[in-house]
C-alpha positions as CSV (number, residue, x, y, z in Angstrom):
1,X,-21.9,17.1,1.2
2,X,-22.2,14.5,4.4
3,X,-19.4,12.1,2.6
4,X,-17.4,14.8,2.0
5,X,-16.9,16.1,5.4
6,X,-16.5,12.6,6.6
7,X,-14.0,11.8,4.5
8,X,-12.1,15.1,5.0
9,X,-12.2,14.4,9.0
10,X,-11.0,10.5,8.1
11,X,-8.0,11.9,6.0
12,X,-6.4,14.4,8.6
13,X,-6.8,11.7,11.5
14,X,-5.4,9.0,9.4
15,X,-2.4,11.9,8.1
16,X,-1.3,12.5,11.8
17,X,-0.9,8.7,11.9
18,X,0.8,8.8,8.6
19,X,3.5,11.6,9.3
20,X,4.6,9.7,12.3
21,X,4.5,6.4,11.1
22,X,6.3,7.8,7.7
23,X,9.3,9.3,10.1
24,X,9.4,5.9,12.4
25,X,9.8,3.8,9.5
26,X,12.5,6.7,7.9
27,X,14.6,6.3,11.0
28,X,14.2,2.9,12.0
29,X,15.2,1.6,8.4
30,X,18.7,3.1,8.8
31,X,19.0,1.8,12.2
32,X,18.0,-1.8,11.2
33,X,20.4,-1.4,7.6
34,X,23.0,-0.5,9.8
35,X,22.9,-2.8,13.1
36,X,21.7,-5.9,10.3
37,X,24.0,-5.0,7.8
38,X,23.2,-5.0,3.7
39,X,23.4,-9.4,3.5
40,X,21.2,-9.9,6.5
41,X,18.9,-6.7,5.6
42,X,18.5,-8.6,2.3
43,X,18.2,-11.7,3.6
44,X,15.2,-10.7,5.7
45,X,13.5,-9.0,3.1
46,X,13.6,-12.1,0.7
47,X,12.5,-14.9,3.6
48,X,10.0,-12.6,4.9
49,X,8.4,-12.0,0.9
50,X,8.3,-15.7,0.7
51,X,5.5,-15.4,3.0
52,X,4.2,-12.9,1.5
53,X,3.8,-15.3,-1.4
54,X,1.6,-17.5,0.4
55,X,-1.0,-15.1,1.0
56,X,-2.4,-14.6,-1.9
57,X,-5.6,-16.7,-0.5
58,X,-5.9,-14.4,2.2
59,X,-5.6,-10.8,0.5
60,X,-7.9,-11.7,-2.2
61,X,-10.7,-12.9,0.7
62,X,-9.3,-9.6,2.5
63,X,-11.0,-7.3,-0.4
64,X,-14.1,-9.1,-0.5
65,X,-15.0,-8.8,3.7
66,X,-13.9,-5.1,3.4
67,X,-16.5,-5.2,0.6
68,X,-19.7,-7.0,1.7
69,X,-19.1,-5.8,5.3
70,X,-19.0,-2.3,3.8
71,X,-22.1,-2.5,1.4
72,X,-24.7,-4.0,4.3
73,X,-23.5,-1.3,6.6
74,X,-24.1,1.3,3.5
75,X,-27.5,-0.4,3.5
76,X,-28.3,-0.6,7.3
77,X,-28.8,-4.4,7.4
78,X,-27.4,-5.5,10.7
79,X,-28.9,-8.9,10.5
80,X,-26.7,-9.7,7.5
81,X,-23.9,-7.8,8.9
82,X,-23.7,-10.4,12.0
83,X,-23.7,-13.4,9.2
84,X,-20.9,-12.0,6.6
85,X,-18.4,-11.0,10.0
86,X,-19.0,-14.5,11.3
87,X,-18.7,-15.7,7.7
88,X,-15.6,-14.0,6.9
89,X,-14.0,-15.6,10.5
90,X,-14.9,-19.1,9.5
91,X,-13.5,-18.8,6.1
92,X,-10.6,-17.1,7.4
93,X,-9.5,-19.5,9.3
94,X,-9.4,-22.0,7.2
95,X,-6.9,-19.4,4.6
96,X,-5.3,-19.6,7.7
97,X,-4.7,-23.3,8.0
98,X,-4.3,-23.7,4.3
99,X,-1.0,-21.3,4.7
100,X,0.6,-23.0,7.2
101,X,0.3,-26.3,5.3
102,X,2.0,-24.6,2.0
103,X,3.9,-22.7,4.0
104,X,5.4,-25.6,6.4
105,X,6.5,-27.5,3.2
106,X,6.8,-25.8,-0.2
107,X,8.0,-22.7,1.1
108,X,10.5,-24.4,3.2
109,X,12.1,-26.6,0.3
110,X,12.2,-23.3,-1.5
111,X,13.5,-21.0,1.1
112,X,16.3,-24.0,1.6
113,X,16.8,-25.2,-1.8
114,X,16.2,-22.5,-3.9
115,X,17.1,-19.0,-2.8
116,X,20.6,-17.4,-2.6
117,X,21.8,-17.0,1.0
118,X,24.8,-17.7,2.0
119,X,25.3,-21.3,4.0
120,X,26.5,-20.2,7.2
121,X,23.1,-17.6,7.5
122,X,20.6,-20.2,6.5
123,X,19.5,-21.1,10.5
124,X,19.0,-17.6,11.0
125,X,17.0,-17.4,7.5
126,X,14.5,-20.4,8.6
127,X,13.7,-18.8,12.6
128,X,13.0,-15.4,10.7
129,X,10.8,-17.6,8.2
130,X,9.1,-19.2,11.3
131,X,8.3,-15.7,12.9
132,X,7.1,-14.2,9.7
133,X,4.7,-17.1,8.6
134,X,3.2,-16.9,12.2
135,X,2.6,-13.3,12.8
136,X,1.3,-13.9,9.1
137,X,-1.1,-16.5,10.0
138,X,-2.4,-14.3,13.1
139,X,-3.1,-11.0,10.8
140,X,-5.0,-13.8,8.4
141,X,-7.3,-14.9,11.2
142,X,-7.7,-11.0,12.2
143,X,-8.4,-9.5,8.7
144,X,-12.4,-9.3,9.6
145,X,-12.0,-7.3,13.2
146,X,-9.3,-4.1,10.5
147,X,-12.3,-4.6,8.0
148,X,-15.2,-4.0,10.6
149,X,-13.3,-0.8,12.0
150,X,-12.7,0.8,8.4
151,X,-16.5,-0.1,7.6
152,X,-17.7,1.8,10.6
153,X,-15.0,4.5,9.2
154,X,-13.5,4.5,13.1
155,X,-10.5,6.4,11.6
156,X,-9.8,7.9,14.9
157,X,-9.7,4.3,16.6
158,X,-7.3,2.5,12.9
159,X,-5.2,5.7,13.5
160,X,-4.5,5.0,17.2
161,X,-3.6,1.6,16.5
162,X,-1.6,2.4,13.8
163,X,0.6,4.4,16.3
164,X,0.5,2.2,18.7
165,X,1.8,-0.4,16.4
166,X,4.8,2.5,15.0
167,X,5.6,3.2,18.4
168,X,6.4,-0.6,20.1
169,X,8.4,-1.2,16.4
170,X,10.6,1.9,17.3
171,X,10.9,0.5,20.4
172,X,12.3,-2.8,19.0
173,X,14.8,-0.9,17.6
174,X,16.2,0.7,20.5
175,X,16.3,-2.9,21.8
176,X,17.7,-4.6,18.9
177,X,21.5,-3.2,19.4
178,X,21.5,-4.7,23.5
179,X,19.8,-8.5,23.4
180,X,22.9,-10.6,23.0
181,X,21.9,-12.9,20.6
182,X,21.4,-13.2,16.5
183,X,20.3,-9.8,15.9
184,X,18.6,-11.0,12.5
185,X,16.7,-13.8,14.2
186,X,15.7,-11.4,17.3
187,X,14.5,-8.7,15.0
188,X,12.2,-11.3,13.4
189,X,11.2,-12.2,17.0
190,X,10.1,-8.9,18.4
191,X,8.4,-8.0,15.3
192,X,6.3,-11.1,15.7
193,X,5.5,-9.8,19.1
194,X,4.6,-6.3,17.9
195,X,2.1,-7.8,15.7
196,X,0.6,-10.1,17.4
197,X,-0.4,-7.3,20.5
198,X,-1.5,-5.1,17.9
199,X,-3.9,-7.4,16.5
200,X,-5.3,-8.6,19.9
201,X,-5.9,-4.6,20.5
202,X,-7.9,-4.9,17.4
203,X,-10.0,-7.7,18.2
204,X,-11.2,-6.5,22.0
205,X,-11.8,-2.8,20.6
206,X,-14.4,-4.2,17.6
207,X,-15.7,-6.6,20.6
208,X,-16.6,-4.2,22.8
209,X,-17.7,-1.6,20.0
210,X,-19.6,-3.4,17.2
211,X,-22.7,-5.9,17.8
212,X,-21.8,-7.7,14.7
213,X,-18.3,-8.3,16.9
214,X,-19.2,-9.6,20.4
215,X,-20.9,-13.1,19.6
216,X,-18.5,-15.1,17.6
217,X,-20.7,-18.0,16.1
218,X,-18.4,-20.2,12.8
219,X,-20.8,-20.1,10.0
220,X,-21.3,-21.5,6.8
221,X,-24.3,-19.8,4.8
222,X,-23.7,-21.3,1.9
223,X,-25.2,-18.7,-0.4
224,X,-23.1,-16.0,1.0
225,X,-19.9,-18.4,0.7
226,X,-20.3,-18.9,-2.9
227,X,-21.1,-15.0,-3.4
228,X,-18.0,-13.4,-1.1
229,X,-16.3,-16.4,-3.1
230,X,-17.0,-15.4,-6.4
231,X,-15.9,-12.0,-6.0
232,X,-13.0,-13.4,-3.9
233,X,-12.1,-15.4,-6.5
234,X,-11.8,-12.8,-9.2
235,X,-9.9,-10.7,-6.4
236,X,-7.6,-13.7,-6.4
237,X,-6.0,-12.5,-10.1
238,X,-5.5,-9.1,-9.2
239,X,-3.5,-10.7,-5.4
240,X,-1.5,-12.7,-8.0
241,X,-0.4,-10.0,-10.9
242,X,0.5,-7.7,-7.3
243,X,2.7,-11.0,-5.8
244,X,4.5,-11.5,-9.1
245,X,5.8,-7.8,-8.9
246,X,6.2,-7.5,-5.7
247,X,7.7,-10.9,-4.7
248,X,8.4,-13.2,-7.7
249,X,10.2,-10.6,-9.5
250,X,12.2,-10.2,-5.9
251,X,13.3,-14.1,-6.3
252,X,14.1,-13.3,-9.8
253,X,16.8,-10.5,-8.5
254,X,18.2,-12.6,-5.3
255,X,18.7,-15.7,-7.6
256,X,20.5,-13.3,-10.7
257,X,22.3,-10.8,-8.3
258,X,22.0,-11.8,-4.9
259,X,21.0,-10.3,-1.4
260,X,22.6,-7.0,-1.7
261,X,20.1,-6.1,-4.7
262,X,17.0,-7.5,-2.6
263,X,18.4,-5.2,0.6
264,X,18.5,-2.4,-2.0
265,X,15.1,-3.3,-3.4
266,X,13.8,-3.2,0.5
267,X,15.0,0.1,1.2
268,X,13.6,1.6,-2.2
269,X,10.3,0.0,-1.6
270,X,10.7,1.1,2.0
271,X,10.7,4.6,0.9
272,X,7.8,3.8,-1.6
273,X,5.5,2.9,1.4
274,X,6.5,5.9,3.7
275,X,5.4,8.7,0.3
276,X,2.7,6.0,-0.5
277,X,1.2,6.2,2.7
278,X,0.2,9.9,1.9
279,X,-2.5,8.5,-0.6
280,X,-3.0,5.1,1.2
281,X,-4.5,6.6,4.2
282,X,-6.4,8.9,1.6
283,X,-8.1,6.4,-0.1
284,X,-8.5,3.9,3.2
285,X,-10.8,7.0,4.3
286,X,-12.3,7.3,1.2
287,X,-13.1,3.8,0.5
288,X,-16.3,3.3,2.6
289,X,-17.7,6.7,1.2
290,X,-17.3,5.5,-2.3
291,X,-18.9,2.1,-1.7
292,X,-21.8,3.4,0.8
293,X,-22.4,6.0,-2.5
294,X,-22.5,3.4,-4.8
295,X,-24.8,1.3,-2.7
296,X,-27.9,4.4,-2.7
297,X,-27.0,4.8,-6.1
298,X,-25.7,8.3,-6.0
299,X,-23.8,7.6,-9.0
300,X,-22.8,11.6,-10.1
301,X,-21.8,12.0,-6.1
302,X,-19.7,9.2,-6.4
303,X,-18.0,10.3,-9.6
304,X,-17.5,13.1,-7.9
305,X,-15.7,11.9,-5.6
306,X,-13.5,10.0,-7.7
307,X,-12.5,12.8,-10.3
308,X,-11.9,14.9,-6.9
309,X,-9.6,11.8,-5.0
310,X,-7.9,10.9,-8.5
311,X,-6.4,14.3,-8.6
312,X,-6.0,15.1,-5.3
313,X,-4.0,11.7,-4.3
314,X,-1.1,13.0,-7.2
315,X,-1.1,16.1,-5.5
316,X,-0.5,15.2,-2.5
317,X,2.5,12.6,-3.6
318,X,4.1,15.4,-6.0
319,X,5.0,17.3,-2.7
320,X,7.4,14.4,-1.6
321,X,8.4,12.8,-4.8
322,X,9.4,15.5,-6.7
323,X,12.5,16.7,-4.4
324,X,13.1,12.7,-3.6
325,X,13.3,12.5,-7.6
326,X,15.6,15.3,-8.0
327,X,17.6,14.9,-4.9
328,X,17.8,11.1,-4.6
329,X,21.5,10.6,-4.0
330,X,22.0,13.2,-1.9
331,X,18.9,11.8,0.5
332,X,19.7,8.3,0.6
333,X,23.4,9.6,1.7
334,X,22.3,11.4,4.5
335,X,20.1,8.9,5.5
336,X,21.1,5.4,5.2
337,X,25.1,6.7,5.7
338,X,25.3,2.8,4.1
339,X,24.2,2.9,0.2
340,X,24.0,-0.3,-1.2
341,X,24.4,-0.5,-5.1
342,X,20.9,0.4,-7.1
343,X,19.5,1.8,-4.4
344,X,19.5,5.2,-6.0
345,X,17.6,4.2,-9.4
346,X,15.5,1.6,-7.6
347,X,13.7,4.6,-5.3
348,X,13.3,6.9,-8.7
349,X,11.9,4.6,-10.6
350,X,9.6,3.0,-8.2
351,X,7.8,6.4,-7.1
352,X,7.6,7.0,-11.2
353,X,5.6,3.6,-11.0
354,X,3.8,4.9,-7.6
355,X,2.7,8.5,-8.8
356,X,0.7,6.3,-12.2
357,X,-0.3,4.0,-9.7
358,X,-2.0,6.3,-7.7
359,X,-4.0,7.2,-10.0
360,X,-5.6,3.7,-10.0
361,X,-7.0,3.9,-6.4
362,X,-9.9,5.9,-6.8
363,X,-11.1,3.8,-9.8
364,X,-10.4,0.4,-8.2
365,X,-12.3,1.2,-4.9
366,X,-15.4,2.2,-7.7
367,X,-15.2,-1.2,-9.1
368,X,-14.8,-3.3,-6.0
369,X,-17.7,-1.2,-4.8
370,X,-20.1,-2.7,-7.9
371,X,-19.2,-6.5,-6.8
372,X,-18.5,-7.0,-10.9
373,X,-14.9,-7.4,-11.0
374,X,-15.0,-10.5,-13.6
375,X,-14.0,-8.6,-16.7
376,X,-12.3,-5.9,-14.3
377,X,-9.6,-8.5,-12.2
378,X,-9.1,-10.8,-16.3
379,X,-7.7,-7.7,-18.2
380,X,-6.0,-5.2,-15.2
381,X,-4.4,-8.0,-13.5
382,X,-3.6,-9.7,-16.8
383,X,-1.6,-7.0,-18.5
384,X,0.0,-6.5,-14.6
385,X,1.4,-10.3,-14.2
386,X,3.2,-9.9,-17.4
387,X,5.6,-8.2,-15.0
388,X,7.3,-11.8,-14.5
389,X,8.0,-13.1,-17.7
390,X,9.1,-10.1,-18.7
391,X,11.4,-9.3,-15.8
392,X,12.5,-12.9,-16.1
393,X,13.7,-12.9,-20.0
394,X,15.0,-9.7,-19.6
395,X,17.4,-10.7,-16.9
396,X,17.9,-13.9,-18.3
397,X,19.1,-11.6,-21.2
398,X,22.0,-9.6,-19.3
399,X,19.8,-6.8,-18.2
400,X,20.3,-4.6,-15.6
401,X,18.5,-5.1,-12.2
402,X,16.3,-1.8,-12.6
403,X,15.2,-3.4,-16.1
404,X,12.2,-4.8,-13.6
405,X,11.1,-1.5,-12.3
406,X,11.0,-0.1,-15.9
407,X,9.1,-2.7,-17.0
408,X,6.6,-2.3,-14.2
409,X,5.9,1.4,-15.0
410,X,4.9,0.1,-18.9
411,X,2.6,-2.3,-17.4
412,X,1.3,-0.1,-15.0
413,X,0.1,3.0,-17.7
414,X,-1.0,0.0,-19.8
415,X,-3.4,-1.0,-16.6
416,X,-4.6,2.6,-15.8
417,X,-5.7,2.8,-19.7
418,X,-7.5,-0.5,-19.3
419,X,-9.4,0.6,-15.8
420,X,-10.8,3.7,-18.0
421,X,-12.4,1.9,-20.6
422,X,-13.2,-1.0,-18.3
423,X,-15.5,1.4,-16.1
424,X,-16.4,3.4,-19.2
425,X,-18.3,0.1,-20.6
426,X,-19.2,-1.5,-17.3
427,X,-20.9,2.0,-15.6
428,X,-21.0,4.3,-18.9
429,X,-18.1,6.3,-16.5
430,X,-18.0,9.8,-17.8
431,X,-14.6,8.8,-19.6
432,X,-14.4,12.3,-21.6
433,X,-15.0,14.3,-18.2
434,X,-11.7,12.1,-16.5
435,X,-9.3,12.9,-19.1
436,X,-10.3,16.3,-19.0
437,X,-10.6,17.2,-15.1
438,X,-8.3,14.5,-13.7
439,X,-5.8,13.8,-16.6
440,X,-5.3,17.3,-18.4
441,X,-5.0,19.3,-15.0
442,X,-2.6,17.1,-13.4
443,X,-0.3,16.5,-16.4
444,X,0.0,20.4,-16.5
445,X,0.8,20.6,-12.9
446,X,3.4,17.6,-12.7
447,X,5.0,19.2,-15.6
448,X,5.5,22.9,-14.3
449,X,6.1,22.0,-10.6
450,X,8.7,19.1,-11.5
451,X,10.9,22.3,-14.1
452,X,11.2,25.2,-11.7
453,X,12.9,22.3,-8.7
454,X,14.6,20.7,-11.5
455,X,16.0,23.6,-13.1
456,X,17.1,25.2,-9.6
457,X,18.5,21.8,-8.2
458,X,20.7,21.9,-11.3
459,X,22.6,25.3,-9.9
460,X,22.9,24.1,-6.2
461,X,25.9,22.3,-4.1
462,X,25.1,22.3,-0.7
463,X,24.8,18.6,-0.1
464,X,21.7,18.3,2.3
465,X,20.5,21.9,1.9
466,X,19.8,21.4,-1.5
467,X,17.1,18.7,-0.7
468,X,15.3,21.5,1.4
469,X,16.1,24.5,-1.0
470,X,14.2,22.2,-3.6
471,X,11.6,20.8,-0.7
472,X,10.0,24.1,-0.4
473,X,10.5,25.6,-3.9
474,X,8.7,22.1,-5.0
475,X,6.1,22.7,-2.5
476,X,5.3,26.6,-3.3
477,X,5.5,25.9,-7.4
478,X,2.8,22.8,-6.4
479,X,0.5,25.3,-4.1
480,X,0.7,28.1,-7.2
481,X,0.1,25.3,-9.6
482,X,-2.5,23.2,-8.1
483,X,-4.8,26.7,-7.1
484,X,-4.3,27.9,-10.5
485,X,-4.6,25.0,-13.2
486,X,-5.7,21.6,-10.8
487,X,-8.7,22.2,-9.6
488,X,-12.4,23.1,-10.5
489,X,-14.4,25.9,-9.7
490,X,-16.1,24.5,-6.5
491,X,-12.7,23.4,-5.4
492,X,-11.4,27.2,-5.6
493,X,-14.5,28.5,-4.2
494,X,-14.4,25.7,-0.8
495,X,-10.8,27.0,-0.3
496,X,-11.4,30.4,-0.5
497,X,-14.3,30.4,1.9
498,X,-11.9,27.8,4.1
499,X,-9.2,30.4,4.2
500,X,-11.4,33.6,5.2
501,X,-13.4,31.3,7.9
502,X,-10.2,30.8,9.4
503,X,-8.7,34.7,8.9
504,X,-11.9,36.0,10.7
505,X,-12.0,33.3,13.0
């Protein structure tokens, strides 16, 4: 199938991009942990999450031009194309200026009045603040030019300036340790930079490629306002309940423990985006395919493609987080050198939230792809923001940091339960057929490929070694598994004449 192929040539240009943005962001954490130290590491974390706060406008209207833009190009209708990219500039602008105003006064009584940072590090906190909430504002206004090139599915083009972008934050690093000045505020300062060149590559690439790119005209078409709205709007629940974990709960920890648990809580999540990026740049690639499918109606194709990603996307994670799981102390060690406290059970915990999560991707891009995500965004993202009045009474209660994480991983199996029967009653979605080719086969291969590590990690004692010994005894028990018990027939049979195309080759 066409959409196949495509999205197979997407996923191993957007993995090269992965595996060296994964090892950048690896090596450059330590560097940063190190030449920052834990406080200020923690401090930039919380005051750059603050921001993050703000945009919930902006990620909610992000969804909904990746959408529409997405759909009309599914449908060949460049005439509308032209209108939702100019559409989606004007409104986007406007997020824009909205954010600076929020920003420039409730988030600065907060980040002054509110937060835990010690006195003598709050001038540093507010120019990092500064530098974050304006390379924020910049990405806002350049949302529509990343949408237009994953539309087109220019994978080749988002890869290369996915690089680019790894490569000049490396080299910020190798500056960092000889400017002479506040290294926390100069960090914040060159990353601004980064971004902003970046985003600028974006915008003269789409201009010189796309048509719907090269005239900039503000409009406001009212009817497709109140449309990309609607669905925006709906969007804007699911932004919230993803905030709340991600960056209320975050305030919760700083104002109950601290900065050294939100620098702890940066590095975990730091390693949850490097293994997260294995099914990230899998789904960005198989996003359009879904949504064009859905578009000309090729429901069972699209299915298809779903059961197929679903399973595939845990697959792919189980190769990393398994020996990370198992071998967690030892890794951080030998990376970091510096360990701050809950470091350890923040990163296993979080990838046992990010291997249900996963799971979740496949059947989110199918309902953003239908434009219905009333009912969808009201239940998911209601049972997901009860992350932060949970995390909140439990800590209020005497509860351990990581109580937050283990909360999050109840609320996120409660969620993936909820899309099911969700898409079972919104597209009749062959719920029996999931559960059986997605759920069955992958429980059976998490559970043999995590005992075989396990139990051989359990007679081993040579520090670092023990992380590869398990790496590759992981990786061959997930091979064997996978071949023998995760996949359907076709699925063997593509691999088998894969493998002898390349033997005779």
């Amino acid at each position: 199938m066409e959409a196949n192929k495509r999205v197979a040539k997407n996923t191993l240009v957007l993995y090269g991009r992965m595996l060296l943005s994964m090892f950048v962001t690896l090596y450059t954490s330590r560097v940063v942990l190190n030449i920052l130290g834990v406080d200020d590491f923690g401090i930039y974390n919380i005051v750059a999450g603050v921001i993050i706060m703000f945009g919930f406008l902006n990620n909610a209207m992000t969804a909904s031009t990746q959408r529409f833009l997405t759909f009309e190009i599914g449908q060949g209708n460049l005439t509308k194309l032209k209108t939702i990219f100019n559409v989606s500039i004007t409104i986007h602008l406007i997020i824009g200026g909205i954010i600076l105003i929020l920003a420039e006064t409730i988030g600065l009584w907060f980040l002054n009045t509110q937060l835990n940072i010690a006195e003598d590090r709050m001038v540093a906190a507010n120019w990092v603040y500064q530098f974050s909430l304006l390379s924020f504002i910049i990405s806002v206004y350049y949302v529509p030019y990343n949408a237009v090139i994953i539309a087109h599915e220019k994978m080749n083009i988002f890869a290369l300036i996915g690089i680019g972008e790894v490569v000049l934050k490396l080299a910020v690093v190798f500056l960092l340790p000889v400017i002479p000045f506040d290294k926390l505020i100069v960090y914040a300062g060159l990353l601004f930079i980064v971004s902003t060149s970046v985003k600028v590559a974006e915008q003269i690439y789409c201009k010189r490629t796309f048509e719907e790119c090269r005239q900039i005209a503000l409009s406001w078409d009212k009817s497709l306002i109140n449309e990309m709205g609607k669905f925006a709007g709906w969007n804007l629940v699911g932004v919230a309940a993803g905030i709340g974990y991600m960056q209320v709960v975050n305030v919760f920890l700083n104002i109950f423990f601290g900065t050294v648990v939100n620098a702890a809580r940066g590095i975990a999540f730091q390693v949850q985006g490097a293994v997260s990026s294995l099914i990230t740049n899998f789904q960005i690639a198989l996003a359009p395919a879904i949504t064009k499918g859905y578009a000309r109606n090729e429901l069972k194709e699209t299915y298809d493609m779903v059961f197929s990603s679903s399973r595939l996307s845990l697959y792919l994670l189980l190769i990393f987080s398994i020996p990370l799981l198992i071998e967690t102390e030892t890794v951080l060690t030998w990376w970091l050198n510096l360990v701050p406290k809950y470091t350890v059970v923040f990163t296993q915990l979080i990838i046992l939230d990010l291997l249900i999560t996963s799971l979740s991707g496949p059947l989110h891009i199918l309902v953003q792809a239908t434009g219905n995500v009333k009912k969808y965004q009201i239940i998911v993202s209601g049972i997901l923001l009860l992350n932060v009045p949970f995390a909140y009474i439990f800590l209020k209660l005497g509860y351990s940091a990581e109580i937050t994480m283990i909360i999050a991983i109840v609320f996120s199996l409660m969620a993936l339960v909820a899309r099911l029967m969700i898409l079972k009653n919104m597209l009749d979605f062959p719920l029996r057929n999931y559960i059986l080719k997605v759920l069955f086969k992958i429980s059976l291969v998490s559970f043999i490929a995590w005992g075989i590590p396990y139990y051989i990690s359990s007679h081993l004692h040579y520090g670092i070694f023990d992380f590869i010994i398990v790496g590759l005894v992981s990786l061959l028990t997930i091979i064997i598994s996978v071949y023998s018990f995760g996949l359907e027939s076709f699925e063997k049979n593509l691999i088998k004449s894969k493998v002898l195309n390349v033997l005779k080759g």
